[in-house]
Structure formats: structure tokens, C-alpha cells
C-alpha positions as a Python dict, from the first residue, in 0.01 Angstrom:
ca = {
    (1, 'X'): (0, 0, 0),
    (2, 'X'): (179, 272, 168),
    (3, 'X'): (319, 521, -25),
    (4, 'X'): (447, 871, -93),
    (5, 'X'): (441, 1133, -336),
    (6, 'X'): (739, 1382, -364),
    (7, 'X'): (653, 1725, -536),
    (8, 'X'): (819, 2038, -509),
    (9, 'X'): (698, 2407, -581),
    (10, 'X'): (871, 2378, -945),
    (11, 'X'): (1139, 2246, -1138),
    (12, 'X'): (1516, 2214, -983),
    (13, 'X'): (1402, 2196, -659),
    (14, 'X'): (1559, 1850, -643),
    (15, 'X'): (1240, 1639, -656),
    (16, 'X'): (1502, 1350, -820),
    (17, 'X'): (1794, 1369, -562),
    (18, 'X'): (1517, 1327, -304),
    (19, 'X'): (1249, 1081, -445),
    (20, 'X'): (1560, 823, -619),
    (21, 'X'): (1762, 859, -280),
    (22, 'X'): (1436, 790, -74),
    (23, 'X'): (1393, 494, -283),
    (24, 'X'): (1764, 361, -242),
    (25, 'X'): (1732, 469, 138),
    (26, 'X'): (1400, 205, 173),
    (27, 'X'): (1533, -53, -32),
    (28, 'X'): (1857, -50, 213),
    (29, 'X'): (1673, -143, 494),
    (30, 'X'): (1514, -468, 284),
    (31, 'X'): (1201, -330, 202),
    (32, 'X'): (1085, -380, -144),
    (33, 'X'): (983, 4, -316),
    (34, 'X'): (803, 12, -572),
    (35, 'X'): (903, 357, -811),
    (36, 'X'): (693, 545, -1047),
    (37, 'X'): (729, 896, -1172),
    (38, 'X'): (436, 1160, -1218),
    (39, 'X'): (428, 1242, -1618),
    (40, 'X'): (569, 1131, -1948),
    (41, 'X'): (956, 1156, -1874),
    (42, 'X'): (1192, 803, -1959),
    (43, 'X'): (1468, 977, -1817),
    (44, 'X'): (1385, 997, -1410),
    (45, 'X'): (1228, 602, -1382),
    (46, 'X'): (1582, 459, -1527),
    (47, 'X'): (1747, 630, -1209),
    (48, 'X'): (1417, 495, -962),
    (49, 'X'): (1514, 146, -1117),
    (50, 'X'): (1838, 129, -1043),
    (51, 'X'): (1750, 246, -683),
    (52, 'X'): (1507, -58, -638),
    (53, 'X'): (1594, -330, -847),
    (54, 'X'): (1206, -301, -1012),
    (55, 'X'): (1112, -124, -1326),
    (56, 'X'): (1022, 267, -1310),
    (57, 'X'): (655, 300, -1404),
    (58, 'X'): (508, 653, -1492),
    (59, 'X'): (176, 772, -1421),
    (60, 'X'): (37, 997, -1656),
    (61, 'X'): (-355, 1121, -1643),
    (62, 'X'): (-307, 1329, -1983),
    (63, 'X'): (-171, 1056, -2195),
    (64, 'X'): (-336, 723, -1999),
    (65, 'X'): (-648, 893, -1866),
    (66, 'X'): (-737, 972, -1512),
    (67, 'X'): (-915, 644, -1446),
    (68, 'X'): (-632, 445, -1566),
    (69, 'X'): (-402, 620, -1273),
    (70, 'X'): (-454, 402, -981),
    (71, 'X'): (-493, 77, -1167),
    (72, 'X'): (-125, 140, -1306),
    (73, 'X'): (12, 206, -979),
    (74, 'X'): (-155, -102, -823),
    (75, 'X'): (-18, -283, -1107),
    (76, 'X'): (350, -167, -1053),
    (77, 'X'): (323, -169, -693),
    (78, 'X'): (208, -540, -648),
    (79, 'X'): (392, -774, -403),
    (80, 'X'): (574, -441, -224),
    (81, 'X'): (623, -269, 85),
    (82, 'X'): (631, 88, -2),
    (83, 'X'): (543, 314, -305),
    (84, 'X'): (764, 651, -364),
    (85, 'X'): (588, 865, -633),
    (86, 'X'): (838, 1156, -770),
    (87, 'X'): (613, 1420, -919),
    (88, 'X'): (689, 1663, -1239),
    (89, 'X'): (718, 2016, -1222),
    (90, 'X'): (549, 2193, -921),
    (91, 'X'): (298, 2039, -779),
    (92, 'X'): (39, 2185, -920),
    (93, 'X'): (175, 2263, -1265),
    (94, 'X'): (-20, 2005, -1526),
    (95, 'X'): (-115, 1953, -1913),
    (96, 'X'): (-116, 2327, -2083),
    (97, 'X'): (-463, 2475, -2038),
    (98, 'X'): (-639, 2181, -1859),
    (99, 'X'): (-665, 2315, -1488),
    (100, 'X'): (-507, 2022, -1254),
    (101, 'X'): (-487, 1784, -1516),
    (102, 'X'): (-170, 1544, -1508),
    (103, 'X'): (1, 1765, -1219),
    (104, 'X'): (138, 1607, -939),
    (105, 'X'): (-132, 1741, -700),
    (106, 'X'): (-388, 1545, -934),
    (107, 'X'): (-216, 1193, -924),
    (108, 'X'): (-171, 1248, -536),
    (109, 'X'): (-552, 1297, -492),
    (110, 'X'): (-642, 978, -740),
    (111, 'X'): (-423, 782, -551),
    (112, 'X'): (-509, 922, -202),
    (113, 'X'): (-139, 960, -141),
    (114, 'X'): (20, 1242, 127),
    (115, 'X'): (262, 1494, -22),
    (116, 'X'): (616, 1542, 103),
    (117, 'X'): (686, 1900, -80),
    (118, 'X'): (1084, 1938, -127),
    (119, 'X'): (1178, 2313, -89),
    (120, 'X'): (1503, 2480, -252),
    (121, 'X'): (1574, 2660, 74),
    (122, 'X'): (1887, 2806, -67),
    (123, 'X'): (1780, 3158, -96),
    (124, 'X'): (1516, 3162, 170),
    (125, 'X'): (1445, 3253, 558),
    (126, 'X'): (1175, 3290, 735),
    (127, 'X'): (974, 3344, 390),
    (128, 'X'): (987, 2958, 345),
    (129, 'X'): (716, 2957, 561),
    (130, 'X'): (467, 3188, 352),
    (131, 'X'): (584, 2973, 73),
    (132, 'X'): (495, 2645, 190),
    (133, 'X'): (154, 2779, 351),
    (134, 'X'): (72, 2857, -6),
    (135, 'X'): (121, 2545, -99),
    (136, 'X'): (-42, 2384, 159),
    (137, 'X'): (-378, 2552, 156),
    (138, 'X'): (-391, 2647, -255),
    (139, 'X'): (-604, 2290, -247),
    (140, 'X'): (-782, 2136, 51),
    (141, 'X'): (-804, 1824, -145),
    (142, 'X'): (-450, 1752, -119),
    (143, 'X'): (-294, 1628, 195),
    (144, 'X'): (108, 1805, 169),
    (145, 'X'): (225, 1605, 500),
    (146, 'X'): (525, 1784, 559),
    (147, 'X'): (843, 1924, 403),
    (148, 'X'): (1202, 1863, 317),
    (149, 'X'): (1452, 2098, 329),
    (150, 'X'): (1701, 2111, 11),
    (151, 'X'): (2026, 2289, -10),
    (152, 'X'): (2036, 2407, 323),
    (153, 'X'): (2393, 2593, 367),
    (154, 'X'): (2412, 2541, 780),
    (155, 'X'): (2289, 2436, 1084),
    (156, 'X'): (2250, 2810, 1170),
    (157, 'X'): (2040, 2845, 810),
    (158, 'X'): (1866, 2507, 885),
    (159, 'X'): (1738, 2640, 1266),
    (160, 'X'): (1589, 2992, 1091),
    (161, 'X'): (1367, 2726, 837),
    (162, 'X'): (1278, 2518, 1118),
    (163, 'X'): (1166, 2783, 1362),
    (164, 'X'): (948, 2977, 1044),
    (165, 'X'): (808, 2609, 977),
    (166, 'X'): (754, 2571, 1322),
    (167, 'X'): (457, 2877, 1254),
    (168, 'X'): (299, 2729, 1027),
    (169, 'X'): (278, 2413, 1170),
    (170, 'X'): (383, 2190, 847),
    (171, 'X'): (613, 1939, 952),
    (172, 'X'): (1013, 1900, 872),
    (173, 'X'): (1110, 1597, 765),
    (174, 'X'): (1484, 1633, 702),
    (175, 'X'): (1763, 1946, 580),
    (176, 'X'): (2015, 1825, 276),
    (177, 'X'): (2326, 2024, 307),
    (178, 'X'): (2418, 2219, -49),
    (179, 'X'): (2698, 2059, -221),
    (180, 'X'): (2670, 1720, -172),
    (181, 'X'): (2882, 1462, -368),
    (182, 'X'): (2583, 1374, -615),
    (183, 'X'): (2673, 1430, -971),
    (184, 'X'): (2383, 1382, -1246),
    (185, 'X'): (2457, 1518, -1561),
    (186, 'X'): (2243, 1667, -1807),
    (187, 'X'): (2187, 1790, -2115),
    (188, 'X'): (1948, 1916, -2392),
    (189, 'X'): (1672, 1682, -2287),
    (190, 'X'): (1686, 1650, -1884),
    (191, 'X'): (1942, 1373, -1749),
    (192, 'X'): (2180, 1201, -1896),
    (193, 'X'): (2023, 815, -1889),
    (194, 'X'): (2134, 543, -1661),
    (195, 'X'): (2220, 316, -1956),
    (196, 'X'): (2467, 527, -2061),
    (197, 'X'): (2653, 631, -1780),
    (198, 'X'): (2707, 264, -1627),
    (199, 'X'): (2915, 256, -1291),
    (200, 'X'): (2861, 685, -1226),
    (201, 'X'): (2505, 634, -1207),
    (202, 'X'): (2502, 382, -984),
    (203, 'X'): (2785, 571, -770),
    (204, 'X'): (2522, 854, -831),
    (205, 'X'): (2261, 643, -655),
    (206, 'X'): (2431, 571, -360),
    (207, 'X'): (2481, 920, -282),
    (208, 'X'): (2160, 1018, -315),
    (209, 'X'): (2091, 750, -70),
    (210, 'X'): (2364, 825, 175),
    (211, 'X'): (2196, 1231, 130),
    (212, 'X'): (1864, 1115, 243),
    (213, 'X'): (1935, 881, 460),
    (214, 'X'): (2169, 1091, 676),
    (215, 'X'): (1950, 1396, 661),
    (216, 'X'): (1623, 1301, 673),
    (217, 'X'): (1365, 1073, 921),
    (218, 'X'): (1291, 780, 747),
    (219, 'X'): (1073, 636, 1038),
    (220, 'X'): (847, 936, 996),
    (221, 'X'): (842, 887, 630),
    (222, 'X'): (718, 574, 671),
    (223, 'X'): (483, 630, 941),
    (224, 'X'): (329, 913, 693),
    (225, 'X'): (369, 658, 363),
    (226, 'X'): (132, 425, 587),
    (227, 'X'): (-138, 697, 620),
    (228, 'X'): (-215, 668, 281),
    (229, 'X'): (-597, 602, 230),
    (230, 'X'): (-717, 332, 123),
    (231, 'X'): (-724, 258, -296),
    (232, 'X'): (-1064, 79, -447),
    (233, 'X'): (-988, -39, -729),
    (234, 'X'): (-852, -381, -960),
    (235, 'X'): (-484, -350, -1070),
    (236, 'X'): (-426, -307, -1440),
    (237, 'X'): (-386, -612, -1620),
    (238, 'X'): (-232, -650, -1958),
    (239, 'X'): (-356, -1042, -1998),
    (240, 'X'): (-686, -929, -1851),
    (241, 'X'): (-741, -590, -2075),
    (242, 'X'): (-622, -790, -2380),
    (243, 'X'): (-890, -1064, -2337),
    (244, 'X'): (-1157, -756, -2371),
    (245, 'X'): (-1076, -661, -2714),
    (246, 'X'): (-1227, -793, -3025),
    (247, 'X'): (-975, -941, -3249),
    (248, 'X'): (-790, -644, -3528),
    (249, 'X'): (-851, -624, -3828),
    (250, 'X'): (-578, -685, -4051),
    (251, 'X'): (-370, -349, -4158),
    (252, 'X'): (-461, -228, -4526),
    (253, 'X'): (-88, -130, -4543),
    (254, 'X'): (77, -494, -4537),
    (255, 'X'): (379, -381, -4782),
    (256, 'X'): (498, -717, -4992),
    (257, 'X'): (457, -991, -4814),
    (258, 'X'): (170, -1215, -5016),
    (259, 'X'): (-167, -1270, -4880),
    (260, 'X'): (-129, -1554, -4646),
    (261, 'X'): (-513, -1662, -4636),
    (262, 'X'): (-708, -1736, -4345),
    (263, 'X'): (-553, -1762, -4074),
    (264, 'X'): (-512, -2058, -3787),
    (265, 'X'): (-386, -1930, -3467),
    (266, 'X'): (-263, -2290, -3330),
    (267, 'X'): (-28, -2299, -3600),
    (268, 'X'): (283, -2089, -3545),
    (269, 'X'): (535, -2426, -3512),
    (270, 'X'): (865, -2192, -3715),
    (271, 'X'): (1195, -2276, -3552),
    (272, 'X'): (1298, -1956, -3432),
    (273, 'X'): (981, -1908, -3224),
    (274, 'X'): (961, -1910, -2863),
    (275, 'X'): (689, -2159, -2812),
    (276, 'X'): (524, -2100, -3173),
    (277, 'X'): (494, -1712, -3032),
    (278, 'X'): (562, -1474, -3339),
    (279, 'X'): (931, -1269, -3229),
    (280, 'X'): (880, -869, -3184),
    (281, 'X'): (1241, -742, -3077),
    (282, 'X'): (1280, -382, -2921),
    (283, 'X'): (1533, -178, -2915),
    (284, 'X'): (1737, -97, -2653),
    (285, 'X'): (2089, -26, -2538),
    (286, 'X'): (2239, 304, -2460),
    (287, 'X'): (2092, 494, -2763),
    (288, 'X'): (1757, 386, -2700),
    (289, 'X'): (1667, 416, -2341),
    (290, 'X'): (1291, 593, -2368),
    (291, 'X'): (1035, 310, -2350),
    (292, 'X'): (746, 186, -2078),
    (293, 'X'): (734, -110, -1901),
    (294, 'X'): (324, -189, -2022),
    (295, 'X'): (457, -210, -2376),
    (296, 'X'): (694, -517, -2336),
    (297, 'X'): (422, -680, -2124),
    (298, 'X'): (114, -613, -2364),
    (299, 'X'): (312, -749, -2641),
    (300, 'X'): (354, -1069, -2435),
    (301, 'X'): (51, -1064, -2312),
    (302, 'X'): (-90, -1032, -2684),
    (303, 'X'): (103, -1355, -2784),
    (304, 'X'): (472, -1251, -2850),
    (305, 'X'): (841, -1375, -2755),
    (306, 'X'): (964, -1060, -2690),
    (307, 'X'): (1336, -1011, -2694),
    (308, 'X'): (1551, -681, -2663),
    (309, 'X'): (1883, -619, -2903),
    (310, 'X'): (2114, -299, -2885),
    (311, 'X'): (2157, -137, -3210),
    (312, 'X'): (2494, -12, -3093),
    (313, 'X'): (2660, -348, -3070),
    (314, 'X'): (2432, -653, -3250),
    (315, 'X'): (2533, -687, -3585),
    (316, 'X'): (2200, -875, -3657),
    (317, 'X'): (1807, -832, -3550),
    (318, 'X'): (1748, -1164, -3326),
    (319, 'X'): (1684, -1512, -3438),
    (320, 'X'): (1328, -1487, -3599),
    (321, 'X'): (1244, -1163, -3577),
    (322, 'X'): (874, -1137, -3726),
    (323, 'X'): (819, -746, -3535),
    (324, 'X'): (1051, -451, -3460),
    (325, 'X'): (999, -154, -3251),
    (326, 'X'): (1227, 86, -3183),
    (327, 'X'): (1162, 342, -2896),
    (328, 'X'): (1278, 686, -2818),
    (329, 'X'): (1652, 774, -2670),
    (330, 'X'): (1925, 976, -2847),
    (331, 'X'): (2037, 831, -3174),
    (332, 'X'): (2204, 1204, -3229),
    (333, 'X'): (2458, 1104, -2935),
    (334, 'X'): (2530, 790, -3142),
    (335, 'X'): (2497, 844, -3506),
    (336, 'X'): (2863, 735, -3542),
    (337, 'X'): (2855, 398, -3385),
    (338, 'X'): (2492, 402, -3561),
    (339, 'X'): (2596, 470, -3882),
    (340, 'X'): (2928, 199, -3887),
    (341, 'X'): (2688, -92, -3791),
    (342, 'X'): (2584, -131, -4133),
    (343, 'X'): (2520, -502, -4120),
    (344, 'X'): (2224, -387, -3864),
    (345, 'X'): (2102, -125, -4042),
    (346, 'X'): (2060, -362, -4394),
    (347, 'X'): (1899, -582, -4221),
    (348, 'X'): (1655, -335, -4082),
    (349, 'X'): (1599, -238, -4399),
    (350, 'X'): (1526, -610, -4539),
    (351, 'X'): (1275, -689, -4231),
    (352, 'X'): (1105, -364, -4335),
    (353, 'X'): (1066, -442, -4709),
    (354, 'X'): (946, -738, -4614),
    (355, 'X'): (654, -648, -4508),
    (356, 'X'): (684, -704, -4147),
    (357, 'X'): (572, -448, -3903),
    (358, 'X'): (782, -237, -3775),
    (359, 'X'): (683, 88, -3504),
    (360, 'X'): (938, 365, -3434),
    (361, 'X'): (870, 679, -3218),
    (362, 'X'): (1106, 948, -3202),
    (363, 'X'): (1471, 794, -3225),
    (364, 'X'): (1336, 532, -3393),
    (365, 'X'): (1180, 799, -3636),
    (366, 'X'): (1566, 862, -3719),
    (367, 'X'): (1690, 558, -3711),
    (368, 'X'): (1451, 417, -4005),
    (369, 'X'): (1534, 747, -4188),
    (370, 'X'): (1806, 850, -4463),
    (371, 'X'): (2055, 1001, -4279),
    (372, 'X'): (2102, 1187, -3957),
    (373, 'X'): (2335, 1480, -3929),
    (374, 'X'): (2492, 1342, -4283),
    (375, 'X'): (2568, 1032, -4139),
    (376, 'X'): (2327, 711, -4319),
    (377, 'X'): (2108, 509, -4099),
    (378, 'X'): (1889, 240, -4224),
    (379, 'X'): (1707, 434, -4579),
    (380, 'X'): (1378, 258, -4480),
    (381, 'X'): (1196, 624, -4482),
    (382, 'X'): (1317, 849, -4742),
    (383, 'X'): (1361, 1153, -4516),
    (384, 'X'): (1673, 1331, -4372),
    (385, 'X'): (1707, 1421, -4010),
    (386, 'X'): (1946, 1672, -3793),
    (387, 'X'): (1989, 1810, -3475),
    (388, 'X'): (1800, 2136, -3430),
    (389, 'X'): (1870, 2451, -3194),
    (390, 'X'): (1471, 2438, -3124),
    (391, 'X'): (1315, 2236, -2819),
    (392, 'X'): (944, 2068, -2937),
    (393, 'X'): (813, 1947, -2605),
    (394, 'X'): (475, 1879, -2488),
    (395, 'X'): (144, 1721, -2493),
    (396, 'X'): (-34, 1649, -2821),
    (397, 'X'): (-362, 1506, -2877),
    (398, 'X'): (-384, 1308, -3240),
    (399, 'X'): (-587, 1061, -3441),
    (400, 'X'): (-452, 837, -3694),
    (401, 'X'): (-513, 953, -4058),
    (402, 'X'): (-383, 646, -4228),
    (403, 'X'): (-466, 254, -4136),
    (404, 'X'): (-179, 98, -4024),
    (405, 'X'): (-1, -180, -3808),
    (406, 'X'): (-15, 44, -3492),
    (407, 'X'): (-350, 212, -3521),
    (408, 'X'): (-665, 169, -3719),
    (409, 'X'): (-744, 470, -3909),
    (410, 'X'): (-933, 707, -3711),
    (411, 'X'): (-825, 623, -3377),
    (412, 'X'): (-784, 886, -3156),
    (413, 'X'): (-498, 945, -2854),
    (414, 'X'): (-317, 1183, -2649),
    (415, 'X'): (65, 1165, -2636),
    (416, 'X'): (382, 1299, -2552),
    (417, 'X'): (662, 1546, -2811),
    (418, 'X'): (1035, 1560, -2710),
    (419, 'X'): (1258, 1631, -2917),
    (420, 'X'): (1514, 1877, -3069),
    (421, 'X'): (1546, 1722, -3401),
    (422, 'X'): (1371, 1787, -3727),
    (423, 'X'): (1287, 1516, -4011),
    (424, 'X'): (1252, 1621, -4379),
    (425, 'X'): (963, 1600, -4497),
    (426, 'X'): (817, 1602, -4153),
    (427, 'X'): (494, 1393, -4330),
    (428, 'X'): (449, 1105, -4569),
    (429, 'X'): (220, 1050, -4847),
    (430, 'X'): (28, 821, -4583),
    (431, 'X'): (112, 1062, -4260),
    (432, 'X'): (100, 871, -3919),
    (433, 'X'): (-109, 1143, -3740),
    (434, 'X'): (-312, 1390, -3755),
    (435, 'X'): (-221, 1667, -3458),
    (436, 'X'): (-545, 1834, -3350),
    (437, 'X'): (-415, 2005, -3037),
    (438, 'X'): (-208, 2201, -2992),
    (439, 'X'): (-270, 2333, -3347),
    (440, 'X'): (-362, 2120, -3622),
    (441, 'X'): (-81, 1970, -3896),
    (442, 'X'): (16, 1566, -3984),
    (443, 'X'): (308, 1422, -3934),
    (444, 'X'): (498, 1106, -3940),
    (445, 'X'): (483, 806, -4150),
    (446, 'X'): (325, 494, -4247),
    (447, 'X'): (479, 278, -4532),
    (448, 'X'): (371, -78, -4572),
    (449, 'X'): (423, -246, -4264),
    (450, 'X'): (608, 76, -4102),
    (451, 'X'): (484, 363, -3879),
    (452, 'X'): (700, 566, -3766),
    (453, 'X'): (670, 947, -3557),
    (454, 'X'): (763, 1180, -3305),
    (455, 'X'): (450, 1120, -3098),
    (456, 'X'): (490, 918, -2825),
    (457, 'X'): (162, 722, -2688),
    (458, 'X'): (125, 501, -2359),
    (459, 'X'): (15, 124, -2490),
    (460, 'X'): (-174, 132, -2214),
    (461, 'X'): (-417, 371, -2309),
    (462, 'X'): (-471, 194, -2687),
    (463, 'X'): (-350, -212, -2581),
    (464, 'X'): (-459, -269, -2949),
    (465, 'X'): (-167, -161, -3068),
    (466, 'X'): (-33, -438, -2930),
    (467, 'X'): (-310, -669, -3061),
    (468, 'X'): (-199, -521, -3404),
    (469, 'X'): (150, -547, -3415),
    (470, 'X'): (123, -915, -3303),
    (471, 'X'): (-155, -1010, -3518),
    (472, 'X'): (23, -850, -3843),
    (473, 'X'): (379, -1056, -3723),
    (474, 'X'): (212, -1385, -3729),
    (475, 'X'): (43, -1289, -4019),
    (476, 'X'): (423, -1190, -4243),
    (477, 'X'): (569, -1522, -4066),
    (478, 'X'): (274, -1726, -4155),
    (479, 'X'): (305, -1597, -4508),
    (480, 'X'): (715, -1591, -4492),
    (481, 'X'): (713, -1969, -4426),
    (482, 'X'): (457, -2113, -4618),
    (483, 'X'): (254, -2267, -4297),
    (484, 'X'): (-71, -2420, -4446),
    (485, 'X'): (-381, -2398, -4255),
    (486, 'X'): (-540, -2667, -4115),
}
């Protein structure tokens, strides 16, 4: 698979412009690109889809584990031409106080992928050149292939750059002139998502690709992309990972619904099922934006119809819904339009009481609780939530402190914090986790059926959550509809 991984020496150096407009640029010329992003960020991958028609994947070696890296990729980037890998941060900038762990230099060497390093050149002359040597010999392990040029202010500026490269013999492979016409928004947590800027982001897109296109060599790209070495090992898959796992134990924390008995997995014959499947429905729409692609597919690969609904504009959960979960995004942009749908919210409430499970991380966290910013939500969790001037963001590692429908007591992961909201009481009487690093606290919830947190986790790393959540839906519609074992 040939493919390419964009870094930069840190943040704002327009790793985004140049890895979604590469991306476009490919796709232009018919060849199918498979996207993925370096890191735990929702934000980037919703721009990389819309660039390629496929779904953004991220590749994260702090939250999936190293060995999980290449697998992933292979997974996302079967039946493709090309791969384009945006980093995070600088290139070698990784998980707080683990070395090279989860920087972009890392994922390049597990995936035996050259480096294109994009350079803010706005400031710079013939220093470039001692910056990009640094980069290029801080780690022999990683191939950096060549450089692009970013904000380059004239063809007078963009000769200097070229004649200092020139020295150090790192290749150019294309100058983007400062001020082009791409506008990306942002605000307190990176971008502003695709979803909810409709017809500017894909306008945005197409610049990005015009950018590239007319500034940098493509055909060298490419040539470079198919230097990648070679990859040894089986892509990831969901069906296959699934089939490995012993079947869950039921949760301890089943809320109401009565004991259904044993259990018969050939009969699941209700009416609103998809094939007899049990129905999870996620969350989407434009306040809801943060999830990963594995997650859909290991909850159909566990067994469930799963079908999306947008909490902004559904006045009902789906036909049959026996599951909810309800990613990350930004409720607090929303809590208006959140708040008036209160036929939604009631029912979220019912499906909840009922027994049924129901996951939330992050916005969902707010969603299930009281109120956020004054304004009611759906009173499942009796906690109050607001905006806060503070930014939590980073890795956490955690284990579960209280059995529930996501995790079996005990379990232990690494995940993701971002945020800049605050819940009151941050904990439950049964907390969700039980932070052991960075610092050591619980938080989060779990209430019958519910479990709901700030911590995001990668399905991938723990597919029995999705074993879980599936077996504990066919085990509330099983008991819901009175099927009798045979």
C-alpha cells in the first residue's frame, strides 16, 4: 500500500491544509485515498472524509496499543490506491512522559511509512535548513523524505528556502503561498466540525486541494508514497477479533428490567429488528460529531442493527431501539435546540429507566445529565453541567471500578480527556473509572444500565464492550417482549 505520513515540527504548521488537500488532490485524479490521522482527535478525520469519500480512521499507539497500529491501517486502507497519514503535533511530540510513544515519528516507523515534514517558512531563511536537518537526523529510524514549504510570501522568499534546502540535501516537494483562500474555523477545541459547517467545509476542501495541487509535485509524492516498505501483518478484523472472545457475562447493574432467564440466541424474531438483530442507535448529527469508525462496525459485527439518529432534529429514538450510545461533540454549542426537543429527551429518559443500556462519553456525559448551562437535558444522571474557562485535555490511563454494561469491573484501558466542561458531582455512587495516571481520582457514572464519562476509549482496544452492550440489549428486549425460550 503506498502511503504517506505528513508531520510538521509542531502545531500550526498546517499539517491539515496540507494532508486534507493532498487527499482531495489524489482523489481528483481517480485514485481511491485512504485517510487516517495520527492521535485521538474527531475533529481532523471529518475534514479527510469529506476529501475522499471514505471514513477518517485514527491511529493511536497510546490508546489502541502499538501492535494494534498497522493492523488498523491495513484495515482502513483495504481495496485503495494510496494512504495519506496526517500526524499530531510535531513529529516527534507523543503521550506525556512516554519517550516516542503515540508521536507521529512512532506510527511512521510501525508502519514503515516516509515522512513529508511541512515547514511554516513564514519567518525563516536560510535557517530552514538547520531546522529541517534537525529533524531529519534527531532519529535514524525515521525516513523524513522531503519537505513542503508553507506560507511562503514570494518567489524571491521561496528561491532563499530552496537554495538553503538545496545544502542539506532534503528534498522540496512544493511552496504554498501565505494567504490562500482556505478558511477553517476554530474554536475552544481545534476546528470547527464538518457536520456543522455543511457547504463551507466542503468549499474549504476544494481549496485546500486547488493549494496543493497547484503548488506542490504530486508525481513525486507518489513516487515517494510507493517507497513505502513493505507491512507484515493481517488487517484488523472486527468479525474476526469478536469470534476470539469468550461470551460476557451479564452486567450486575441491569436497572429494572426483570430477569429474562436463560437465554436463546436464535430467538430475537421482535418486529422492529433488523433481521432479529437487537437495535443500538448512536448519536449523531451536528452536536455529536466525535466518534470512530471501529465502534459502529464492532457493534455490527457483535450482532447489532445499528442505526444513527440526530438529537437535534428526531423527535423520537428509532424504531426498536434496545441500545443507545451517544458519543462526544459539543452539546454546549446546542443546548438550545437540545433543550426544546423535549419529546427526545423523555424518551431518553424512558429507554434509560428501562433498563436498557445506554453508553455516553463526554457530550453524551451532558446530554444524560440535569441541565447544562441552566438549560434541562434528559435528567437520566442527577448532575449539573456548564461550560468552564479551564481546558482538561490529555491521555488518561483507567480501570473500571464498578461492573457495568461497557466494562467488567476491573478492566483496565488507556483513553483520551477533552473537554472544557465540568459535571457536578464529577462521580457517582457507582463511579465509571478509576483514573490512575495522570494522578489518581474516579469519575463518571454507572446507573443501572447507564455508563456514562469524560473518558474516551478506542473499542478497538477493549471489542468487549461491544460484546457487552449487545449482549445486555438482547437481553432488556428479550425480557421487554416476553420471548420464551425454546
Amino acid at each position: 500500500m503506498p502511503r504517506l505520513v505528513i508531520a510538521a515540527p509542531s502545531s500550526g504548521s498546517g499539517k491539515t491544509t496540507v494532508a486534507t488537500g493532498l487527499m482531495a488532490a489524489f482523489a481528483g485524479r481517480g485514485l481511491a485515498v485512504s485517510p487516517h490521522k495520527v492521535g485521538p482527535d474527531y475533529i481532523d478525520p471529518g475534514y479527510h472524509a469529506l476529501a475522499t469519500g471514505r471514513a477518517g480512521r485514527n491511529l493511536d499507539a497510546y490508546m489502541c496499543g502499538p501492535e494494534l497500529v498497522a493492523p488498523l491501517f491495513a484495515h482502513g486502507a483495504r481495496g485503495c490506491d494510496l494512504a495519506v497519514v496526517e500526524g499530531v503535533m510535531g513529529l516527534f511530540d507523543g503521550a506525556s512522559g512516554q519517550g516516542e510513544l503515540a508521536s507521529t515519528a512512532h506510527v511512521a516507523k510501525l508502519l514503515r511509512a516516509p515522512v513529508v515534514l511541512v515547514v511554516d517558512a513564514s519567518s525563516q531563511a536560510r535557517s530552514v535548513a538547520a531546522l529541517v536537518h534537525g529533524f531529519a537526523s534527531f532519529d535514524p529510524e525515521v525516513r523524513l523524505a522531503g519537505v513542503i514549504l508553507n506560507k511562503v510570501s514570494s518567489d524571491r522568499h521561496e528561491a532563499i528556502l530552496r537554495e538553503a534546502l538545496d545544502e542539506s540535501g532534503v528534498p522540496v516537494f512544493g511552496a504554498l503561498r501565505r494567504g490562500g483562500e482556505v478558511v477553517t474555523p476554530s474554536r475552544h477545541l481545534g476546528l470547527v466540525p464538518v457536520a456543522e459547517r455543511g457547504a463551507e467545509a466542503v468549499a474549504a476542501v476544494a481549496a485546500m486541494a486547488e493549494l496543493v495541487r497547484v503548488g506542490c509535485d504530486l508525481d513525486a509524492l507518489h513516487a515517494v508514497a510507493r517507497g513505502a516498505g513493505p507491512l507484515d501483518c493481517a488487517a484488523w478484523d472486527a468479525a474476526e477479533v469478536l469470534g476470539s472472545l469468550p461470551q460476557p457475562a451479564p452486567s450486575r447493574n441491569r436497572g429494572s428490567a426483570p430477569d429474562p432467564g436463560p437465554q436463546t440466541p436464535d430467538r430475537l424474531d421482535g418486529p422492529d429488528r433488523k433481521g432479529g438483530k437487537p437495535r443500538v442507535a448512536v448519536a449523531g448529527g451536528a452536536a455529536f460529531t466525535f466518534s470512530y469508525a471501529e465502534h459502529s462496525e464492532l457493534l455490527a459485527a457483535a450482532g447489532a442493527d445499528v442505526v444513527s439518529f440526530d438529537p437535534l432534529r428526531d423527535e423520537q429514538l428509532p424504531d426498536g431501539t434496545q441500545a443507545l450510545v451517544i458519543g462526544g461533540g459539543f452539546p454546549e454549542m446546542y443546548a438550545s435546540e437540545l433543550s426544546a426537543n423535549e419529546p427526545l429527551r423523555k424518551a431518553v429518559g424512558e429507554l434509560a429507566r428501562s433498563g436498557a443500556p445506554v453508553v455516553a462519553e463526554c457530550a453524551g456525559l451532558l446530554y444524560l445529565a440535569r441541565s447544562l448551562d441552566g438549560r434541562p437535558m434528559c435528567g437520566v444522571l442527577d448532575i449539573d453541567a456548564r461550560m468552564s474557562e479551564r481546558l482538561t485535555l490529555g491521555y488518561r490511563d483507567a480501570v473500571a471500578v464498578s461492573d457495568s454494561v461497557l466494562a467488567a469491573n476491573g478492566t483496565r484501558v488507556r483513553g483520551h480527556e477533552f473537554h472544557r466542561t465540568v459535571v457536578e458531582p464529577g462521580a457517582g455512587a457507582s463511579p465509571a473509572w478509576g483514573i490512575t495516571r495522570p494522578g489518581r481520582r474516579v469519575e463518571g457514572f454507572v446507573q443501572g444500565g447507564v455508563h456514562a464519562s469524560y473518558l474516551h476509549v478506542h473499542w478497538a482496544a477493549v471489542p468487549q464492550a461491544a460484546r457487552r452492550i449487545v449482549a445486555q440489549a438482547t437481553e432488556v428486549a428479550r425480557a421487554t417482549e416476553g420471548v420464551t425460550p425454546s
